[in-house]
MARRO-441273 format. One record per atom (N, C-alpha, C): residue in three letters; z, y negated, x. Coordinates in steps of 0.2 Angstrom, whole numbers, plus 5000, padded with zeros to 4 digits. Each point is the difference from the previous one (the first is absolute). Layout:
# MARRO-441273
ALAZYX;...
***
This chain:
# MARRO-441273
UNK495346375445;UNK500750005002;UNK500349935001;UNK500650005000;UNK500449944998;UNK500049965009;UNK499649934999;UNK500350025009;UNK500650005003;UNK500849994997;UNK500650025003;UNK500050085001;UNK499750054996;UNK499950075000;UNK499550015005;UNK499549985002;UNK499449995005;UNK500450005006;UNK500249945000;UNK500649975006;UNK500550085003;UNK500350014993;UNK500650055001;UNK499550055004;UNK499550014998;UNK499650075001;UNK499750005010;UNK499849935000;UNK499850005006;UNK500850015006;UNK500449964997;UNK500850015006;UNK500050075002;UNK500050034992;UNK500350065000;UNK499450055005;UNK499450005002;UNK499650035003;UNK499949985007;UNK500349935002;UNK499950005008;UNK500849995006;UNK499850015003;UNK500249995006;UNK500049945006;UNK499649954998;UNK499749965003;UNK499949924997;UNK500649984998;UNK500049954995;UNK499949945006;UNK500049934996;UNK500249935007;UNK499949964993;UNK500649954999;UNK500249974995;UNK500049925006;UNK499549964993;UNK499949945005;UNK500149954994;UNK500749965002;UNK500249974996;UNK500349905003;UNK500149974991;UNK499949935001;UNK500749984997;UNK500149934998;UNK500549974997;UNK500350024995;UNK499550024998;UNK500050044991;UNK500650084998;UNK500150015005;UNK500450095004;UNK500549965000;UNK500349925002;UNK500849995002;UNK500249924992;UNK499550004999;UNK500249964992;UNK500550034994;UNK499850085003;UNK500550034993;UNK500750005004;UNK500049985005;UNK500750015003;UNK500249935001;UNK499649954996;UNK500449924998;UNK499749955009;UNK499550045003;UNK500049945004;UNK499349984998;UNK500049935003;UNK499549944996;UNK499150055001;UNK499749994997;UNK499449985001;UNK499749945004;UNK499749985004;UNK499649945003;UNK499549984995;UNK499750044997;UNK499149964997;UNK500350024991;UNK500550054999;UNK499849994991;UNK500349954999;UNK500149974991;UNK500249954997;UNK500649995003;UNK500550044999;UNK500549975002;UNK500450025008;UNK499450005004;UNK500150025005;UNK500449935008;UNK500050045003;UNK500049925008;UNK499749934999;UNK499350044999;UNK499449924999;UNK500049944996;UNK500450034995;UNK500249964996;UNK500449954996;UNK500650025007;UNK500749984998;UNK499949925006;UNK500349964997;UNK500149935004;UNK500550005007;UNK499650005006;UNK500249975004;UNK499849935002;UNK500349965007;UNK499749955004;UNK499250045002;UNK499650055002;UNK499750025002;UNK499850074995;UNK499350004997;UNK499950094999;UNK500150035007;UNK500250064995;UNK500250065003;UNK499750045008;UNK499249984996;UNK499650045006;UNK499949925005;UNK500349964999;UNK500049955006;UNK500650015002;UNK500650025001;UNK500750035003;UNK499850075003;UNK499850034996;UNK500050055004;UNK499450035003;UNK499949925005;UNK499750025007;UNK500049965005;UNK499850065005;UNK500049985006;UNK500249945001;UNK499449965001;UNK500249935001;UNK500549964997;UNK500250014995;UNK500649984995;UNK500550015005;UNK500150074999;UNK500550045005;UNK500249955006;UNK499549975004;UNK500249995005;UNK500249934999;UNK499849954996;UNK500049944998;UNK500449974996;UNK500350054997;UNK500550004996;UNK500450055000;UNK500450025005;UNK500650074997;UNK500349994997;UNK500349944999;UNK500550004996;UNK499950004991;UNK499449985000;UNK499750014992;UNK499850064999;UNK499750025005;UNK499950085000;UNK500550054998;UNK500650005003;UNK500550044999;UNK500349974995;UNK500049944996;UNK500149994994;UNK499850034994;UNK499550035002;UNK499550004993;UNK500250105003;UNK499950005003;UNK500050095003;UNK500650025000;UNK500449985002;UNK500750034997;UNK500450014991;UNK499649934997;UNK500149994995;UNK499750064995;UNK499250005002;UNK499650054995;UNK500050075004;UNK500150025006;UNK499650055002;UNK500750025004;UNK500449995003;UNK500450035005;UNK500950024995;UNK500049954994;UNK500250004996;UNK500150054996;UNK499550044998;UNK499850054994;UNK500350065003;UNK500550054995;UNK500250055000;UNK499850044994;UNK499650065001;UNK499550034997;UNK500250074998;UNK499950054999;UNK500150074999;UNK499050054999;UNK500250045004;UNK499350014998;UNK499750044993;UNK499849994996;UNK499850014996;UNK499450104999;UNK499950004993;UNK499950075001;UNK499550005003;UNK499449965003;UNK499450025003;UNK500350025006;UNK500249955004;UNK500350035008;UNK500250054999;UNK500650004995;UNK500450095000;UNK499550064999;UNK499449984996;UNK499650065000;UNK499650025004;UNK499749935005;UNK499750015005;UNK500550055008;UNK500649974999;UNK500550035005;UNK500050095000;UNK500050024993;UNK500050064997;UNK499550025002;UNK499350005000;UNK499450025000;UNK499950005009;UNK500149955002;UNK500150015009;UNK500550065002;UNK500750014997;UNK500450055001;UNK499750084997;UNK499549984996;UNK499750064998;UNK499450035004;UNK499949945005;UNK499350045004;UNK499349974996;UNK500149974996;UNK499349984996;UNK499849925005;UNK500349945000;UNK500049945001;UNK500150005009;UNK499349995002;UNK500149985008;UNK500249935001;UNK499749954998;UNK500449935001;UNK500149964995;UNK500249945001;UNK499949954995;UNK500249965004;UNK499249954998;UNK499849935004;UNK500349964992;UNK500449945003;UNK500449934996;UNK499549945001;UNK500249974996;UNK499949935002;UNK500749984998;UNK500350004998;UNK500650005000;UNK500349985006;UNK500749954999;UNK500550015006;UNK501050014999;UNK500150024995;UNK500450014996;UNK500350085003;UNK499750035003;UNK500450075005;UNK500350034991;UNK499750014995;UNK500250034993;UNK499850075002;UNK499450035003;UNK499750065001;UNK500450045005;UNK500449965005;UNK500550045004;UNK500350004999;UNK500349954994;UNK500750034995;UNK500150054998;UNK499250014997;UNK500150044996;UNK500050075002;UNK500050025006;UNK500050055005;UNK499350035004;UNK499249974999;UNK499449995003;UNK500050005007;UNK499750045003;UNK500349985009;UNK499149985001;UNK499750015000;UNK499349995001;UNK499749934995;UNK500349955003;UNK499849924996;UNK499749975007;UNK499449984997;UNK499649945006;UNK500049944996;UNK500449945002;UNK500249954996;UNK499649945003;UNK499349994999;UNK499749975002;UNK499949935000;UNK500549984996;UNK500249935002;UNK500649985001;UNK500450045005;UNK500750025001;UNK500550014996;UNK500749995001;UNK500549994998;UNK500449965001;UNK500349984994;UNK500649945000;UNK500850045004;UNK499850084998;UNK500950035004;UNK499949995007;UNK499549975003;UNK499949975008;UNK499949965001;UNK500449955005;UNK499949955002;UNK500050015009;UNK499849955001;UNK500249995007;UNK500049945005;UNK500349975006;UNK500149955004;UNK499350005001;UNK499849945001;UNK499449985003;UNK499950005008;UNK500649985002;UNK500350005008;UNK500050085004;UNK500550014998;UNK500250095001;UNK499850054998;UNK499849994994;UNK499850074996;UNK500550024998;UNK500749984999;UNK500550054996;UNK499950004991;UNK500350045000;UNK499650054993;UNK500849974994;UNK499849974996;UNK500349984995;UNK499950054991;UNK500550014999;UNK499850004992;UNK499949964993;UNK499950014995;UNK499949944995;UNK500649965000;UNK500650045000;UNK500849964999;UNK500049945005;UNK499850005006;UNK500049945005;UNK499649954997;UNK499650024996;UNK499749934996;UNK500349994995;UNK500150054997;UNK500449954993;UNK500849985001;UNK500250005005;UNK500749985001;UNK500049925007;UNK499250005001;UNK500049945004;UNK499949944996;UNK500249955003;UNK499849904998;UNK499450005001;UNK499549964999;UNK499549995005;UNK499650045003;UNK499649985004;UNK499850065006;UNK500150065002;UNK500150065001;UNK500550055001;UNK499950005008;UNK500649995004;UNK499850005009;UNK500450075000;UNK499750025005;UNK500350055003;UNK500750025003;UNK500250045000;UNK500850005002;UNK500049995007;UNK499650055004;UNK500150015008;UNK499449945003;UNK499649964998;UNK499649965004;UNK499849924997;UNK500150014991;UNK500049954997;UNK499649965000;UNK499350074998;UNK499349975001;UNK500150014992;UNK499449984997;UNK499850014995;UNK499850084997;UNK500249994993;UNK500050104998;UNK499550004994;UNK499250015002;UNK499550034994;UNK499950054996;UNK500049994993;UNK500050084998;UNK499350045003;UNK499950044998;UNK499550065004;UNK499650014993;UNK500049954997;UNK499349984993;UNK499549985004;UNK499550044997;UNK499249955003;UNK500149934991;UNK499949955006;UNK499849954996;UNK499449984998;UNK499849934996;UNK499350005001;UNK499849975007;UNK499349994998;UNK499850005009;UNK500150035005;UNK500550065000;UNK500050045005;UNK499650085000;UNK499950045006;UNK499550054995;UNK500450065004;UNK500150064997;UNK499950064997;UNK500350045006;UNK500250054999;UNK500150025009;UNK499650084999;UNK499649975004;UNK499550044998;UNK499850095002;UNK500950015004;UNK500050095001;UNK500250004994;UNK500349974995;UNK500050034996;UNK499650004993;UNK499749955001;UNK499250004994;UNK499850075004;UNK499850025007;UNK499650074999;UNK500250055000;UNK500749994999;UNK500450074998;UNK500049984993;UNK499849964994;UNK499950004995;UNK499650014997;UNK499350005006;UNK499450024997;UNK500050085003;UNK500249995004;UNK500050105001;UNK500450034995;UNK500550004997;UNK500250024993;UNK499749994995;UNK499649944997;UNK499849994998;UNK499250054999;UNK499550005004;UNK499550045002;UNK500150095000;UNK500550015001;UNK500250075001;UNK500250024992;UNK500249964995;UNK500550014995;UNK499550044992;UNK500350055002;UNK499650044992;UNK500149944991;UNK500749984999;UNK500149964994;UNK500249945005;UNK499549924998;UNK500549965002;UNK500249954994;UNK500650004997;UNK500349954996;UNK500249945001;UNK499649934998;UNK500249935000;UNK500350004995;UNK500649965002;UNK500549974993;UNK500249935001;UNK500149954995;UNK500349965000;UNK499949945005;UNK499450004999;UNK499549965005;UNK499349964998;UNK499649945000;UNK499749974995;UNK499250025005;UNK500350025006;UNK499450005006;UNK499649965001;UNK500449945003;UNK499549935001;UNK500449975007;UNK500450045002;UNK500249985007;UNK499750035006;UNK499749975004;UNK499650025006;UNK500450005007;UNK500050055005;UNK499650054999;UNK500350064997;UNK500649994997;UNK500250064997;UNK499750044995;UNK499849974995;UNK499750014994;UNK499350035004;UNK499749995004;UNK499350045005;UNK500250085000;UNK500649995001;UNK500150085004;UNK500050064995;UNK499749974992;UNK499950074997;UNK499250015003;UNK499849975000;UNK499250025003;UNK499950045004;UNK500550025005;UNK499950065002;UNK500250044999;UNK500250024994;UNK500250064996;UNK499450044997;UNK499850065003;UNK499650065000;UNK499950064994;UNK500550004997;UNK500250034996;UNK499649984992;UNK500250054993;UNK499950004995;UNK500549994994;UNK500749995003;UNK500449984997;UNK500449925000;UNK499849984998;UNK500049935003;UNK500549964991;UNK500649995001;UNK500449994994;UNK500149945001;UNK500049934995;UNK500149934999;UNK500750014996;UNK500649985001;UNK500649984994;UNK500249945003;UNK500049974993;UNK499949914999;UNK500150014992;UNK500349935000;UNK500149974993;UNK499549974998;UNK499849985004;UNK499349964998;UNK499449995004;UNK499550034998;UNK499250005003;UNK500049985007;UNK499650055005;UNK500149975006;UNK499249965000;UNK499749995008;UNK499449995002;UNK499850075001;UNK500250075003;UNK499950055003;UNK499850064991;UNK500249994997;UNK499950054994;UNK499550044996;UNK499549975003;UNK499350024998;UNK499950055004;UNK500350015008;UNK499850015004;UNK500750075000;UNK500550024998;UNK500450054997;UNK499950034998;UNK500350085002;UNK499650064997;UNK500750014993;UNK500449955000;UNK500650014994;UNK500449945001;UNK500049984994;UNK500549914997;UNK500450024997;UNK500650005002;UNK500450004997;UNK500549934997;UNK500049994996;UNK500449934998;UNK500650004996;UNK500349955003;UNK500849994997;UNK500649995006;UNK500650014998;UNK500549985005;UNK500050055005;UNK500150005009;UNK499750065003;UNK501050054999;UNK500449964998;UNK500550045002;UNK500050044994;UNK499749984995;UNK500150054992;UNK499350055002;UNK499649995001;UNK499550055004;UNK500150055004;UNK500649985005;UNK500150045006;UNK500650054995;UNK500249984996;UNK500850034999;UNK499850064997;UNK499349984996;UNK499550074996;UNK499850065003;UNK500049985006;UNK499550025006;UNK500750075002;
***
């Protein structure tokens, strides 16, 4: 059997999906990749990319930080593309219990998904460092500099886990309890070499275990189905 027919066959038999997905799920909707060719890592700043967006940077430089993060990441108006809209469909049909992201692009709520664990936050949240008021992406892209708060004019971070910082962890074990309990679990668009995220298939129990990628993961030898090629032309089949 074909594996997009294999794929097709298993959707169509469960009930119990959990789609664990990477960069690769929001590229067809035009936002950058960090690690391919013509990705973030790439492109010339004062500072690589993965030196800006962290922690330390953040604090030691915000003003370079929000230059670079408003420019690549807060900047980007996206649409979601047909993997989201298919996964949205499949959650509305009772098949799809969650979808864990590594994404922070909020593409999967666009696309009407109510059940996203977005495990390395979101850019559509910000907030004061001072107060806690809750900002959206428009308060950064419409600020100079630093973005301060309106009521205290503390400082306003996005709700992205940066580097160096780690994980919020009720929500890693509600993604290994999805995760664990799931009859098909589908990776897309993810190279599996970021930790600890990339860990969290390991605990997956099951015999369905489906890789979609463009290109060869680490994990594939170790999947019960490969599926390769673009994941939205893949999903649109499905």
């Amino acid at each position: 059997m074909e594996p997009i027919e294999q794929l097709k066959q298993w959707v169509q038999e469960s009930n119990n999906i959990v789609f664990f997905g990477g960069a690769g799920v929001s590229t067809e909707s035009g936002i950058p990749d960090f690690r391919s060719v013509d990705g973030l890592y790439h492109q010339k700043y004062d500072y690589p990319p993965e030196t800006i967006l962290s922690h330390s940077f953040y604090r030691a430089k915000p003003k370079e930080f929000y230059k670079f993060y408003k420019d690549k990441i807060a900047c980007v108006q996206a649409e979601p593309n047909a993997a989201h809209k298919k996964l949205a469909e499949w959650e509305q049909q009772g098949k799809l219990k969650a979808i864990i992201t590594q994404n922070i692009d909020g593409l999967h709520t666009d696309a009407g998904s109510k059940e996203v664990l977005e495990i390395h936050g979101s850019a559509r949240r910000n907030y004061c460092e001072h107060c806690h008021a809750f900002y959206g992406i428009e308060k950064i892209r419409e600020s100079e500099g630093v973005p301060v708060c309106d009521k205290c004019g503390g400082p306003i971070k996005p709700d992205v886990v940066l580097y160096e910082e780690g994980l919020d962890q009720n929500l890693l074990e509600k993604a290994v309890r999805y995760i664990s309990q799931a009859d098909v679990l589908i990776i897309g668009g993810t190279s599996l070499v970021v930790y600890p995220a990339a860990g969290l298939i390991d605990y997956y129990r099951g015999n369905k275990l489906v890789l979609v990628n463009k290109t060869p993961t680490a994990r594939d030898s170790m999947a019960d189905l490969v599926v390769a090629g673009s994941i939205g032309e893949i999903f649109s089949q499905l």
